[in-house]
N, C-alpha and C positions, 0 to 999 in steps of 0.2 A: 774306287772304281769296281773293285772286285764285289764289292756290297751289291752296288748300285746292280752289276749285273745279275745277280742272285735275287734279289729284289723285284726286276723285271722277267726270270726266270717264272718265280714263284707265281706270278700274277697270271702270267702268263698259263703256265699250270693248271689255275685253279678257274681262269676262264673256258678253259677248254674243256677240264671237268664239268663246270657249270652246264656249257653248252652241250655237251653229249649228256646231261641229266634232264636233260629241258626236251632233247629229242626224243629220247625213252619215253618220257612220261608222256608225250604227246603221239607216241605210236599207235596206241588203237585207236586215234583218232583219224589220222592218214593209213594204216597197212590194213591190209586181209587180216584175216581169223587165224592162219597159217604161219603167219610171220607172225601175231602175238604170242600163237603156240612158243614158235622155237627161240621167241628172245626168251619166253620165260623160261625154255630148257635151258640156254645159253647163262641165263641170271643163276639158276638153280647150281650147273655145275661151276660157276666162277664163287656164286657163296664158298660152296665145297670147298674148291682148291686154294680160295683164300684162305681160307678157316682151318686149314692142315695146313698152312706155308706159316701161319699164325703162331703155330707149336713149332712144327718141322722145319723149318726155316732156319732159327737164331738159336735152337738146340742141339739143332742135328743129329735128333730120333724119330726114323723114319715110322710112322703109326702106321698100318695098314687096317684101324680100326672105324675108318670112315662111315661104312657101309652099318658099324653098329650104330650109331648114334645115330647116323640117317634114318635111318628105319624103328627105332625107340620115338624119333618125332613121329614116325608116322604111324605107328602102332595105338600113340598115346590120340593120335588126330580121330583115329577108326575107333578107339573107344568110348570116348567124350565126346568126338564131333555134334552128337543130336544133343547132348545136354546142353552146353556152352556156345557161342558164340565164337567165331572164327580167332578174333583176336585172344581171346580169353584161348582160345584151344591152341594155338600158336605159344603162347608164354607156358603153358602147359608142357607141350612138346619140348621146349626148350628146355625148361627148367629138370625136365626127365632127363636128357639127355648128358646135363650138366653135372645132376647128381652122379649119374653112370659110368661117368669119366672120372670124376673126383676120387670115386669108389676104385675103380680100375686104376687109376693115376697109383693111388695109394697103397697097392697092392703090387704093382709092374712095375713103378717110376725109380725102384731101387737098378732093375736088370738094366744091361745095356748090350750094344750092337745089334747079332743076330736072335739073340733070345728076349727082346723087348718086341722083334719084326715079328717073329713067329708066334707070341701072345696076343699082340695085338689082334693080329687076321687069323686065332684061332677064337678069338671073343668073337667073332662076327659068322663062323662056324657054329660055336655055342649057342649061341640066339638062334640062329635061325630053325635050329635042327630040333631045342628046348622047344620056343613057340609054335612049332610045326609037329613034336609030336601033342604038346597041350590041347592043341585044336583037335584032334586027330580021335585023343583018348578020354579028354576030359571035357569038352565044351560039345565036341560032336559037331562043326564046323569045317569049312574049307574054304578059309581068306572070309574079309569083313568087309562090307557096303559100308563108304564113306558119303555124309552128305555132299550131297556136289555143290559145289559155286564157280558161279561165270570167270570164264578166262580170262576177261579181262580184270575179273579183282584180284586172280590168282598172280597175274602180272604185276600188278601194282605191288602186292603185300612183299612178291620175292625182290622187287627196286626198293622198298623202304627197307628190308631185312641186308640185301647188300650196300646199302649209303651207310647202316646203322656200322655194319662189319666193319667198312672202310675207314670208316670216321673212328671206331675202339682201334685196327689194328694202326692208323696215323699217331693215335697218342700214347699207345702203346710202346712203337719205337722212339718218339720222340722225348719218353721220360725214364726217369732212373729205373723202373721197371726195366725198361728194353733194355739200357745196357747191360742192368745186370743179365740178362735172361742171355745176351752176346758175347758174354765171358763164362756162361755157362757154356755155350755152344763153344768158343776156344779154351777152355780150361778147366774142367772142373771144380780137378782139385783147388788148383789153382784162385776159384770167386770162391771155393766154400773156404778156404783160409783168410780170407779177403773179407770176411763175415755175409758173406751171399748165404739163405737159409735153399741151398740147392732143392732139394726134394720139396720143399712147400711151392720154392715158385713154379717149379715143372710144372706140379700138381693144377696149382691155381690156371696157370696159362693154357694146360690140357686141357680141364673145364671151359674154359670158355671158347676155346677153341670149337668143342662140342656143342656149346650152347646153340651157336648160328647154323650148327649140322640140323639140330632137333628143329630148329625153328622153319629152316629150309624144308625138311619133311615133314613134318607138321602142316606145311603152306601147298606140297604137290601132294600130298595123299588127296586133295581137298578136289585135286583136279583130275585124277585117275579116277576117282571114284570106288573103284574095287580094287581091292590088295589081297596080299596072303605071305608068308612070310619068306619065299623064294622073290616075290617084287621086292618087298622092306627092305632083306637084309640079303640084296645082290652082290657078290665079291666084287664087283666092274665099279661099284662106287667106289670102294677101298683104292683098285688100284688106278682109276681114272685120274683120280686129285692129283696122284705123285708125278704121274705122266704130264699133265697139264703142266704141273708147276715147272717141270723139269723142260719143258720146251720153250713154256715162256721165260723162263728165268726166273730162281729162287730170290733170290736177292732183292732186287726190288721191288717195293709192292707191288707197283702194275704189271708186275712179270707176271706172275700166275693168271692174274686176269687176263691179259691178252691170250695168253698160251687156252687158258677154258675158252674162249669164245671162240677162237679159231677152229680149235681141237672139236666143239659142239658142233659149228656150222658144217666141217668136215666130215663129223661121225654120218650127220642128215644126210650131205652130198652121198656119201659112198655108201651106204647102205639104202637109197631110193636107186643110187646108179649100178650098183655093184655088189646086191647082196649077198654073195658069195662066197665074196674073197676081200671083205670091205676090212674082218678082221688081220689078213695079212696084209694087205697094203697100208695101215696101222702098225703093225709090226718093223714095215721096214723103214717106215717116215721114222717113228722112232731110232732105231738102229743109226739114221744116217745123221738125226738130233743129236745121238747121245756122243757121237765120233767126232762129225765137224761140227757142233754146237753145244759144248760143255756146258757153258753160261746161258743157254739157252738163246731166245731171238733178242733180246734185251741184250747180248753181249756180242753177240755177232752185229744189232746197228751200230755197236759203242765202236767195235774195231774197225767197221769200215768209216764210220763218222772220223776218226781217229787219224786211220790212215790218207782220207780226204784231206783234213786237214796239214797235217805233214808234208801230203803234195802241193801243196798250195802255200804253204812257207818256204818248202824248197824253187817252188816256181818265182818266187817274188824275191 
């Protein structure tokens, strides 16, 4: 019985994925220009905070180096864009970004707590201040013209780049990878006596983690059109992902993704409504998440689904 329900679960699951991948794909065909815009903002930062919940999630080391690898795709998009082709300058992006983490993995993945947080989001300091004064001193530049490409391809490429994410971080958890990477996140010491090779797998899982950050910016530099290294490598990317995830719930996949899409459509609403004060009423949604919604929105339906139920065995 218990099969059979999980069974029907699953299916269930995977139809409704289906179905909301069947509506995306078919929205520039029924929405405005407006609404293609902002899914693909909405696509862009759900990559993101997957792609940090991907590392940060089952390790539990918080990166705040988001913003570097975002902006390494999109550096690498502004420099090869007129040579290459969109795809070709995408796997570019990515594969830069992949190296960058590897390299930084391999250098930082020993530290832990607060001096892992404060390298990380000092590497995205580095860059930007390094590539800003480069331009500055040595190219004789201010930010790069990206070739443009229509919105609606920049939509599609950021939907194929988040199914690709979704479908690595599913097999991810569901193989000896993930659990090891989960008794990493409960014990270090503990999986490296266990023979867990601790520091390679971080490293590896960093990387790729990174990988879908570059390929993400790689895909909106394409649509900005102009950059400079204050856009690339904005601290708000760093700490937007953590916040997303932590509202929709770390824990299970679709937790961060709800939490980015919400979090996106939100950021639109208050700053068209409220550009003012859009950053403090931000401040306080958070504040009131992080108090009564630990587990984020994913934990708060589980407890009231929970508690529905309860009532309803007590009733009967």
């Amino acid at each position: 019985m218990g099969i059979g329900k999980k069974t029907s679960k699953n299916a269930f699951v995977f139809g409704l994925v289906l179905l909301i991948l069947i509506l995306l794909a078919a929205a520039p065909l029924y929405a405005s220009l407006y609404t293609v815009i902002l899914l693909t903002s909405i696509l862009m930062y759900v990559t993101i905070a997957v792609s940090w919940t991907l590392f940060s999630g089952p390790t539990g080391y918080i990166s705040l180096a988001s913003a570097a690898f975002f902006g390494a795709g999109i550096y690498t998009s502004a420099i090869v864009g007129r040579t290459f082709p969109l795809p070709l300058v995408i796997v570019l992006g990515a594969l830069v970004s992949f190296c960058l983490a590897i390299l930084v993995g391999s250098l930082t993945l020993r530290l832990k707590g607060i001096y892992f947080v404060m390298f990380t989001f000092g590497l995205v300091e580095l860059l930007l201040h390094f590539i800003l004064w480069w331009e500055v001193n040595i190219t004789g530049t201010t930010g790069r013209v990206v070739p443009a490409v229509a919105n609606t391809t920049v939509f599609y490429t950021m939907l194929m780049i988040l199914v690709l994410l979704m479908l690595t971080a599913f097999f991810i958890r569901h193989s000896r990878f993930g659990l090891a990477l989960q008794s990493v996140g409960e014990n270090e010491e503990a999986a490296s006596h266990s023979g867990v090779h601790v520091t390679a797998l971080k490293i590896i899982i960093y990387g790729v983690s990174a990988l879908f950050m570059g390929a993400a910016g790689a895909s909106m530099a394409a649509r900005w059109t102009y950059i400079d290294p204050t856009i690339a490598f904005n601290p708000l990317i760093s700490f937007m992902p953590v916040l997303m995830a932590i509202f929709g719930g770390i824990r299970p996949l679709y937790g961060p993704l709800i939490g980015a899409a919400i979090f996106t459509y939100l950021e639109q609403f208050l700053i068209t409504r409220f550009p003012y004060y859009y950053m403090l009423i931000f401040g306080i949604i958070m504040v009131v998440a992080i108090l009564y919604m630990p587990d984020g929105l994913i934990g708060l339906a589980q407890r009231v689904w929970q508690k529905s139920s309860r009532r309803k065995h007590a009733d009967t």
